[in-house]
Structures are given as C-alpha cells and as structure tokens.
N, C-alpha and C positions, 0 to 999 in steps of 0.2 A: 523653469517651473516643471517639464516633463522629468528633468535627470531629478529631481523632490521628492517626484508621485512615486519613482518607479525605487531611487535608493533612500527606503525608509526601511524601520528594522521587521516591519511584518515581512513584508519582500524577500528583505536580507536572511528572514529563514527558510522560509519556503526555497530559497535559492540552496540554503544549505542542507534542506530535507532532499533536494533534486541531486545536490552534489554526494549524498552516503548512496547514493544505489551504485556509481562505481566503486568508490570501497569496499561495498559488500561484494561486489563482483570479485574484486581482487583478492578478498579472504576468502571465500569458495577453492577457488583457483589456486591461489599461491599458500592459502593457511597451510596450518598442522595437519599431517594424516597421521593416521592410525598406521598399525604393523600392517593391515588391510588394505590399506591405501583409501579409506574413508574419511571424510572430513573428522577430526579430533574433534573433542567436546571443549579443548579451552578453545578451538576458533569459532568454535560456535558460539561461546559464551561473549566472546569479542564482538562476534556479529550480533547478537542478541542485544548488547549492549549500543554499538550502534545505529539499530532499528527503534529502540526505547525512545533515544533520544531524537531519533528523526520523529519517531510519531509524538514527543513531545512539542516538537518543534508545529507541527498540525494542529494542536490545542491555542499555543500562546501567541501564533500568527493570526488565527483567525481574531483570537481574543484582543488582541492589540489595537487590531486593524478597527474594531467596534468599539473600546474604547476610546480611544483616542481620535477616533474618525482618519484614519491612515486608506481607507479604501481606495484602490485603483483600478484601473482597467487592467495595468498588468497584470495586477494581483489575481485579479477575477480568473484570468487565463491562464496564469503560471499555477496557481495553489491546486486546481485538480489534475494537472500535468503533474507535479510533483509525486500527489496520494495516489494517480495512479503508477507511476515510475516506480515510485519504492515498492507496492505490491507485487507487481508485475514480476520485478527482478526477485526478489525472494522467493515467489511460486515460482518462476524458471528455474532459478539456481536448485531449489528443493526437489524439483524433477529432475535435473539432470545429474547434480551427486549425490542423492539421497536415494534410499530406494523407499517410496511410494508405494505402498499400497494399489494395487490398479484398482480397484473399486471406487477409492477415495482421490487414484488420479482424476477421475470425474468431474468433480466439485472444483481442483484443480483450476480444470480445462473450461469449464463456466466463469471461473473467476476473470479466467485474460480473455475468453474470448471476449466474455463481455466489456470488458474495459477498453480491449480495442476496439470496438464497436459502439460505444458511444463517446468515446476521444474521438472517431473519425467524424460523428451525428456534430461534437461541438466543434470541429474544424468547417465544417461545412457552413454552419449557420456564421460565424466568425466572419469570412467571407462575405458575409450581405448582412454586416453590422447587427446579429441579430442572437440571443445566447441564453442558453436551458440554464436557468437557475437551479441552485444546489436545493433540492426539497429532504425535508426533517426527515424521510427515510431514505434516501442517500448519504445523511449524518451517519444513522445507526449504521448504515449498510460501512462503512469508513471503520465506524468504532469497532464493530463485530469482525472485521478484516484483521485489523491491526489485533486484535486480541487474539485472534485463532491463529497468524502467523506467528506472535506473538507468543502462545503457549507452543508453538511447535520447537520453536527454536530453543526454549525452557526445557523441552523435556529430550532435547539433543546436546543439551548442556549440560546432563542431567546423567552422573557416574552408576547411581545407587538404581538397581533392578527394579526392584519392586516400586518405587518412587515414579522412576520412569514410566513404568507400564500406566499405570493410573495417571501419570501428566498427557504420556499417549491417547489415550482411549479419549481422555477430556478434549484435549488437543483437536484429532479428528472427528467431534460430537460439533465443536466449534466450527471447524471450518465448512460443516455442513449445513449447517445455521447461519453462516456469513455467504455461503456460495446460495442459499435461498433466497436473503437479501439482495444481496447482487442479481440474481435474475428477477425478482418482481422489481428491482427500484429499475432497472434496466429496461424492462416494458414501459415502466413510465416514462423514462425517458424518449422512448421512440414516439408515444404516442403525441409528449409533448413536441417534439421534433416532429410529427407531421403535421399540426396545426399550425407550430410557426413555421413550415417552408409554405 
C-alpha cells in the first residue's frame, strides 16, 4: 500500500521536476559557449526548454493529485522540495555564469535566502509530525518565480538586440515582483511556523 501512495504518476513528476535541476546544472557547465566563453544562446534555449517543462510538470502534479485523489504524504514533502530545487539551481547557475546586474543580484539573494529558510522552518516541523500548508500566496509566489526565471532565460535565448533588451528589462521588473512575493509569503510562513512549534 505505501510503494501505491508514493509510485503514482503526480509523484512520478514531481520526481522528474527534481531530476532537470541536475540537467540544468550540466548545461550551464558543460553547454555551448560563446567566442567569450559565455554560456551560448542555443544552450540556453535547451535549458529554457527544460525548465518549461519541469514547471509544467508543477501544474499537472498538483492537478492530478486533486483529481484523481492521488494525495500523499510523500507527495506533500517531495512537491515543494522540487519547486524549490529547480529555483534555486537556476538563480545559482544565473549568478555564477551570467553576469547580473548587482542591483538585481538583490532580488536574487531574497529568493534563495528565503527558500532556504523556510525549507529548513518545514524540515523542522516534519520532525514532530507537524507541516506549513502551501497558502494561495505561496501559489502566486511559485507562478511569479517560474515566469520571471522564466523570461530570463527567454531573453538569453534571445539573438535579436533590440528584442532582447525589452525581454530584459520585463524579465528583471518580474523577478522583482516574484522576489516581493517570496519575502511577504515567506513572513507568513514563519509566522505560521511559530504558532505550530
């Protein structure tokens, strides 16, 4: 009955939205460079392409899971270890071969701080059977992540100047807008973490 709950196909994505963060790792790293030695724009378009899909994989796991009544305990624990995995490693990779804006590094550095910081809030309560439900602005705060990474990756894919510049500028309007999200849903989470401890 437990190998049922845990190998069922919501699981089985979210297993594979956790498995593209080392793919993406490996295209950073080993992709295309430029004459510059900058990540190329076709392995950007390859990561792009499997980032789409991982955040698709976030819509049709959840969806399933409520459909079909597929909900698990794994599930509960594995699906925001995933959304935050795959953030995580695309803001890292983005800071370490890209060059960032330091202004906009900021938003960045909001984004993972806080992810590790309340991944470490649901490991704790875990431990005494106890676990922060996902609230409708931790939804937005997910959806606004994945789009602002999202556009970034779009306009590093992105050959044509002028195209570019304008995915740019959108690009980081978004991720400032997603790293706002992140730190007010991220209060809430603490606050709900100090009631239930």
């Amino acid at each position: 009955m437990r190998i049922k709950k845990i190998n069922n196909l919501p699981n089985i994505l979210t297993i594979i939205r956790l498995l593209s963060c080392p793919l993406i790792i490996c295209l950073f790293i080993f992709g295309k460079r430029t004459a510059y030695e900058n990540v190329h724009t076709d392995t950007f378009l390859q990561i792009l392409i499997i980032f789409m899909l991982a955040c698709l994989t976030d819509f049709f796991d959840g969806y399933l899971a409520r459909k079909r009544s597929l909900k698990s305990n794994f599930g509960k624990i594995l699906d925001p270890i995933a959304d935050k995995s795959l953030i995580i490693t695309v803001c890292i990779m983005l800071l370490i071969y890209e060059k960032i804006p330091e202004i906009h590094k900021i938003a960045f550095y909001i984004i993972i701080i806080r992810e590790i910081i309340v991944s470490s809030l649901r490991f704790n309560l875990v431990n005494v059977n106890k676990n922060i439900n996902v609230s409708q602005l931790s939804k937005y705060k997910n959806l606004m992540q994945m789009l602002a990474f999202g556009s970034i990756l779009i306009y590093k894919s992105i050959n044509h100047s002028d195209v570019r510049i304008i995915v740019e500028n959108i690009s980081y309007f978004l991720i400032w807008f997603a790293a706002f999200a992140t730190f007010v849903s991220g209060v809430q989470h603490f606050k709900t973490y100090l009631k239930l401890k």
